[in-house]
Structures are given as C-alpha cells and as structure tokens.
N, C-alpha and C positions, 0 to 999 in steps of 0.2 A: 230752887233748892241747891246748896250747896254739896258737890260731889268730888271724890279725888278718887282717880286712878293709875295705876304704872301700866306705860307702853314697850314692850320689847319687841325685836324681833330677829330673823338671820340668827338662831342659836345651832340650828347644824349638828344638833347632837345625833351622834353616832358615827360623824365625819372621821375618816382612819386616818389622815393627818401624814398621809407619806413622805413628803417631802420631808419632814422632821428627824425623819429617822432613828436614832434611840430616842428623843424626846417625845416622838409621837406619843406613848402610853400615856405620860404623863399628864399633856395638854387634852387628851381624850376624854382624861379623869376630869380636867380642871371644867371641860362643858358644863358636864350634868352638875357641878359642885358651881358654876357661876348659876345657875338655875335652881340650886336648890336654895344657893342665897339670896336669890332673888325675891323666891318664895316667904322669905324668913324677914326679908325689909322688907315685902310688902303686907305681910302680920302689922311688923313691928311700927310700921306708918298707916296700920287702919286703912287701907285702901278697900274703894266700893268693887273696884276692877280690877282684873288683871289680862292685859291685852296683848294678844300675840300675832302679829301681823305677816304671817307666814317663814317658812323654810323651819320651821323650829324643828325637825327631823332632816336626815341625812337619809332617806327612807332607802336607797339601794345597797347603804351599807351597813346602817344600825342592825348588832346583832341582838337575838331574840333575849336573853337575859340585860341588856342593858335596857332595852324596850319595858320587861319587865321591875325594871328600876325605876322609869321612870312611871310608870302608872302608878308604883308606889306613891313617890311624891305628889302625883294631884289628887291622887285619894287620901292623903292625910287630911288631916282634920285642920279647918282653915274659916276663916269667917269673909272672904272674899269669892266673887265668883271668877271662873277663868273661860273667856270667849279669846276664840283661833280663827283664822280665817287660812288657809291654806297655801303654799306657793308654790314655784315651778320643781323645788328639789323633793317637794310631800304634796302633791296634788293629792286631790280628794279622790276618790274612787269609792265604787261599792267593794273593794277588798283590802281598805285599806283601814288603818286602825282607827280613822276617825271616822267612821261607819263601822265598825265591829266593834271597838271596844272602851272611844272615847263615853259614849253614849251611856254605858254601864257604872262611870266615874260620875257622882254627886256632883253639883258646883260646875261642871266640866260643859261647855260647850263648842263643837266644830258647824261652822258655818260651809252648806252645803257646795257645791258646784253647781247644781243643775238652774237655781236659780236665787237672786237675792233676796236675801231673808231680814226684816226689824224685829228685833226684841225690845219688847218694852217692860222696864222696870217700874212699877208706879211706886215705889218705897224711896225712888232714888228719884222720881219725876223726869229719867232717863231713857234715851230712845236709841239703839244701836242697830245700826247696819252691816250688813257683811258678807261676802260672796269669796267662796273659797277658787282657785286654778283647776280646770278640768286635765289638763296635760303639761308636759314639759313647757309649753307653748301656747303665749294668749295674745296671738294679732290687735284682735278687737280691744275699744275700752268695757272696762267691769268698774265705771264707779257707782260705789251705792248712793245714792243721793235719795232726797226724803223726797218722796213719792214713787219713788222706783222699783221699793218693794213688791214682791210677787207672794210674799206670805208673812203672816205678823203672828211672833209668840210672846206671849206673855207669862213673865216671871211670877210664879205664887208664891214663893217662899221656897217651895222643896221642886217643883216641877215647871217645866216650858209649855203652856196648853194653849194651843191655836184660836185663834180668834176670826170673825169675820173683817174682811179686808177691808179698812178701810184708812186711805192715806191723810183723810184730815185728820186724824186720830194720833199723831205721835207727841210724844212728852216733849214739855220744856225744854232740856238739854238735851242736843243733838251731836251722835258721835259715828262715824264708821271707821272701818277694819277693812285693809285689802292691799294687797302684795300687787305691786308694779312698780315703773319707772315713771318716775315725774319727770314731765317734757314741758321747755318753755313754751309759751303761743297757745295757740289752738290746734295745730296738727298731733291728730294721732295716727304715728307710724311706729311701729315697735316691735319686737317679740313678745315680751313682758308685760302685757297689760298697759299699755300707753297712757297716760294719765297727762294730758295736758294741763298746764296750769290757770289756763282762762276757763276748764271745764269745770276745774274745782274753784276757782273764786266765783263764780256762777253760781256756783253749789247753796243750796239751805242747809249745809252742814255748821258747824260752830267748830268742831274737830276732824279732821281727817287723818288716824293712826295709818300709816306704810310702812311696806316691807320691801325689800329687795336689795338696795342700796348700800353697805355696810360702813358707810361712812355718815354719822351723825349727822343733822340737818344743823346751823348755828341756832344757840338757844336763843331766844327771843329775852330782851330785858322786858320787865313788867309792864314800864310805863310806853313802850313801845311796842306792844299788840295790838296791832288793826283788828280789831272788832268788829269793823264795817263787812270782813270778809273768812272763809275759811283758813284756820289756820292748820296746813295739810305740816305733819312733821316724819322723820326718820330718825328713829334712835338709834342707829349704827348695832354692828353685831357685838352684844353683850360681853364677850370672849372672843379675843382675835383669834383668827386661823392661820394668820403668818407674817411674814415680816411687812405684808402691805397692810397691814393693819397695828400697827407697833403704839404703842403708849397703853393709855389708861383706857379704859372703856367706859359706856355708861347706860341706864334704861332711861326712861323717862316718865317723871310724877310731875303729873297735870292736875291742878285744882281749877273747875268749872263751876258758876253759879249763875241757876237761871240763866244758859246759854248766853255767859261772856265767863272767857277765856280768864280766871286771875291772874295766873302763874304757872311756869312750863321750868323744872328744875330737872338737873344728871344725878343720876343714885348710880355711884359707884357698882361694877359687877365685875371685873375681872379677876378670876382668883388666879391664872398666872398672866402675866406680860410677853410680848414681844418687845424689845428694846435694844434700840442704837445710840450707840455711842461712838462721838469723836474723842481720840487719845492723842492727844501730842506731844511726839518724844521728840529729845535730844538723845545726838550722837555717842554721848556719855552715861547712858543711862545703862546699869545692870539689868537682868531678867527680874531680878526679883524688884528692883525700884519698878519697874516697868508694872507687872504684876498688884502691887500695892498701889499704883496709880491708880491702875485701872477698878481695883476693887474696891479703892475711895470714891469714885466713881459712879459707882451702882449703889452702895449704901447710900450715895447722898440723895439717889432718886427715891430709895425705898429701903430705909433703912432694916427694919424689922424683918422683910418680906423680900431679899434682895436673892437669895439664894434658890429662891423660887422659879423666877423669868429666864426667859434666855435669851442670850442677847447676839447682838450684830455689830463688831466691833471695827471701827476702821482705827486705823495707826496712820497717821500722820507726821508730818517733820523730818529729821535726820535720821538715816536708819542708823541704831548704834552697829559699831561693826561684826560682822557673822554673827549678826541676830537672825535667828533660828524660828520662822513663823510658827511652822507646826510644833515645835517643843514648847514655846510660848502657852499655844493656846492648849496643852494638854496640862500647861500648870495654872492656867486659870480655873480652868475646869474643877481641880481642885477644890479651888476656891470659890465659886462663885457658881458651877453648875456647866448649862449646857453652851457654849461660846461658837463662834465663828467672827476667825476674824478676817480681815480686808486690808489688806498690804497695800497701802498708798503713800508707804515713802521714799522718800528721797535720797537719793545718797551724799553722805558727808563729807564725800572729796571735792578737791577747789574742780569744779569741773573742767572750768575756762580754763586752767591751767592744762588739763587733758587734752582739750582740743585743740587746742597746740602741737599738739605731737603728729610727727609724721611719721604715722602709723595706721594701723584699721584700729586700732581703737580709737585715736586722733580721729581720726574720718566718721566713725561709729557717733563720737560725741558731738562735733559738729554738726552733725544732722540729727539728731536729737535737740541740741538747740536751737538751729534754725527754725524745728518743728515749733517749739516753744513760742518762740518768738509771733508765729502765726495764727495760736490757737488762739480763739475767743472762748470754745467749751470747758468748763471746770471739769466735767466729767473727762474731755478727750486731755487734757493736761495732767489731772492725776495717772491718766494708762502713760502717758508719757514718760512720766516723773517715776515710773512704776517700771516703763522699759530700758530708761538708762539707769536705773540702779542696778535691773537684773542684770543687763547684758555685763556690767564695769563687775558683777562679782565673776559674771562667766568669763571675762577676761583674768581673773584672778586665777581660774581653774577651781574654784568654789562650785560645790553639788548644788543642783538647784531643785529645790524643792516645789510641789505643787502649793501657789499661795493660796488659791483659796478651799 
C-alpha cells in the first residue's frame, strides 16, 4: 500500500534567540508560523503522517502562553496523524508536556522514553517505531529496529489500544522516528544517541526519520535509491536559528509503497531567512548607489518576501572614500529590515606607492604587503586587506568606528 508522509525536525520552538537582538521577537514569531505552515502543506498534500523527530520544543525556555499556542494548532482539526519522538533539548519525562498533556490532543502521539514502542496502522498497512531521549544525554544507541519493540499499539481510527507482543506481526511499510547523531562505521561513541551507519543499513527498517543534526541530509534522486537497504534521512531545521543556518529551509515528503522507498522531496518551510550576501563596491560609489546595490540584491533572492530576512552583508572591493560603515547599515535598515554588515574592503589608494615612503606609514604599509604576499587564507587576507585600509584612514586622523 501506497503512503506519504512529511518528516520534520530541530523546530526549537520557544528558542529566545538572543543573539539576534531587536530581531529576536521576530524570528521567535517566525518558529511557531514555519510550523503552523507546515501543518497547512501537509493538509494541503494529503499526507498519512506527520513526523517529528525530536527537539521540536525549546523546553527550558518556551513560555506557558506560547505553549498554549501551540496545542492549539495540533488540536485543530486535520485529517493526518502526528507521531514525536523526543530529543536532548525536550526529553520526555513524566512532567513534561508530552506526558501531561500531549496525550489529551486527538491525532497527537509522543513516543515514550522508558522503552521502544511500534505503532501499527492497518489502514495504512504501516508500521512505526520510536523511542523518545530520557535526559540531556544518550551514550548508548536507541535505534528502533523491527523486532526491538518492547510494546505494540495499534491505531483504530480514534484511539492507540495495546496489543499482545508479537514482533513477527508488523505491517508492510516500515518506518522509525529517533533523534541522534548518524556516525560513520560501526562504532558507537556519542553523547547523542550514536547511530552508526552499518547499524542502520543492517536495520529491517525501509525508512529511518532523525533528528538532531540541523543541516538537511542530500536528497536522494528517484532513480538512485538503494532499496537493498535503509534509507536513514535529516530534514535539517525547518526555520534557521541563525546565521549558521542561512538560506532556504525545507521538511521532507516521503512517498512509500509496500516498503520501497518511491520518492524523498524539500517542502519549503522557512517563513523568515538568514541570508548572506557578497557586495562589491568601487571607490566611486555613493551611499545611496551602495544602498540600491545592495537592495537589488536581496529582492533578486526573494523578491516578494525580501524585507522579511535578515541578512549578513560583507562589502568587498574599494572602499569608496569616508565610507561610513555604521551609517551605511542604518540606511539599509531602512530598506530592507534587520542588516549586519562585514567591512572587508580595501583601500583605494595606490598602496605601492605608500610604501615607499619613509615614514611609519611607509613602514606600516610595507608590512602589510609583505603579509599579503605570504597569506594562503582568504579568510587571514580579507583581516589583512581590512587592517591596511583602517590603519591608512587612522593615518588620516579619520574616527574609526566599530566595524562590525
């Protein structure tokens, strides 16, 4: 039987987002609103499933009315069910809300800690496994694999009712749920749940949904899915947390039949961005050419939706002269929302000619190019390129401002 479901994970809602600073509130908003979209394409695509593969709470900091926002949404009204398996930042507990008050939501299922648990669907001829995090901290492996089970429930339509244990009893399509680190080989050494990858291609799984990882797994093309073995994936975090997560996001909608894998596709989900941008100026450019560059820029990543994101701007090339970083980035701001930008230019005097002179600024630049001359790292070359522009304005008697 043919079934499709959306994999998420790493949603973090409740996360306070300090670093961000005025942005913080925003991107807080933008969580629960990449999650309630989520909710709303997986209506809109009919999906059997909806899988949440731990961290999806921020649990030390979610405060109680956003908590209560969010039960709203799994208690609306939906024609999918929603299984969680729990991670190290929402470990399961008996006081935690996936014991208190998951259990009260229709549709709603948290897979325990204390032991792994199959659910069997016989409408879907589907068979799901899942073992939630008892602490911050999981040494040992927790992979669900079919026989592993320690308790089997079965779906009737409206309720989960226990069944006698029996492992040659699971359905066609086989799938688990479980937050850890995927580790090459066979060794498992970890904090996180260790999940070697010879333990899962071993595995009688067909699907292995994880969490932890917030960087997507590559999507599999169609006609390249080994079959022969478990295909274990990472949907990355739904909605980035910060600029080590910058671009687009995405869930992931799996179509399975009669356990072989069809198809594994990205369903958009970020409602705002993190996004960097290189800007390359000349020495000739006004604030406001500069400005417009930059803002051509970001509409052309996202036109509609541009004013949304916040970005991470570097400036490269010629600095035009007493170009003014921080007055720069409070007229983007304007424009385009929340900025930071990254002063990585260079200055527009013949330098060579500089270090000629015999003078400490002579001397000053000479050893600045000599450095040049030495570096292999782009990253040590841009601070380079960044210290003889500053120092030749501090030789002007030019204020210097904090650049980043």
């Amino acid at each position: 039987m043919a079934i499709k479901f959306l994999h998420t994970a790493d949603l973090h809602l409740g996360s306070r987002m300090r670093s961000l600073g005025p942005a913080a509130p925003d991107f807080q908003e933008a969580l629960i609103q990449s999650f309630d979209n989520l909710l709303l394409e997986a209506a809109a695509l009919e999906v059997d499933l909806f899988l949440i593969a731990g961290d999806f709470l921020e649990m030390t900091e979610i405060e109680d009315r956003e908590l209560e926002r969010i039960y709203d949404l799994l208690a609306r009204e939906r024609s999918f069910l929603i299984l969680l398996a729990a991670g190290n930042h929402d470990y399961y507990s008996p006081a935690s809300p996936y014991a208190t008050v998951f259990p009260e939501i229709p549709g709603v299922y948290a897979f325990p800690a204390e032991k792994i648990v199959r659910l069997d669907f016989p409408d879907l001829d589907t068979s799901v496994w899942g073992i939630s995090f008892s602490s911050l901290y999981q040494e040992t492996t927790l992979l669900p694999d079919v026989g592993s089970e320690e308790a089997i429930l079965v779906y009737d339509g409206i309720n989960f009712v226990e069944k006698e244990l029996d492992p040659d009893s699971a359905l066609t399509n086989k799938i688990a749920l479980v937050h850890g680190e995927l580790l090459a080989g066979s060794k498992a050494e970890g904090m996180y749940n260790p999940l070697p990858s010879q333990e899962i291609k071993n595995s009688k799984l067909d699907y292995l949904a994880m969490g932890h990882i917030h960087k997507a797994s590559p999507l599999p093309a169609d006609d390249r899915i080994d079959r022969r073995s478990t295909l274990a994936m990472y949907p990355g975090s739904p909605q980035g947390l910060s600029f080590n997560e910058s671009g687009s996001r995405h869930a992931l909608i799996v179509e399975l039949d009669n356990s072989e894998i069809k198809s594994v596709s990205a369903l958009p989900s970020a409602s705002r961005m993190f996004i960097e941008i290189n800007s390359q100026l000349d020495s000739w450019q006004s604030d406001r050419e500069i400005i417009e560059q930059i803002v051509a820029q970001a509409q052309a990543l996202d036109r509609e939706n541009y004013k949304r994101h916040t970005y991470k701007i570097r400036l490269r090339g010629q600095a035009p002269t007493a170009l003014n970083v921080p007055r720069l980035a409070a007229g983007l701001r304007e424009q385009i929302g929340y900025v930071s930008l990254l002063d990585e230019l260079h200055p527009a005097e013949s330098v060579e000619e500089l270090g000629e002179e015999q003078t400490l600024r002579g001397l000053f630049v000479r050893k600045i190019l000599q450095d040049l001359t030495a570096v292999r790292n782009e990253t040590e070359r841009d601070d380079l390129q960044q210290a003889l522009r500053l120092g030749l304005s501090a030789f002007r008697g030019e204020t210097l401002d904090d650049v980043y």
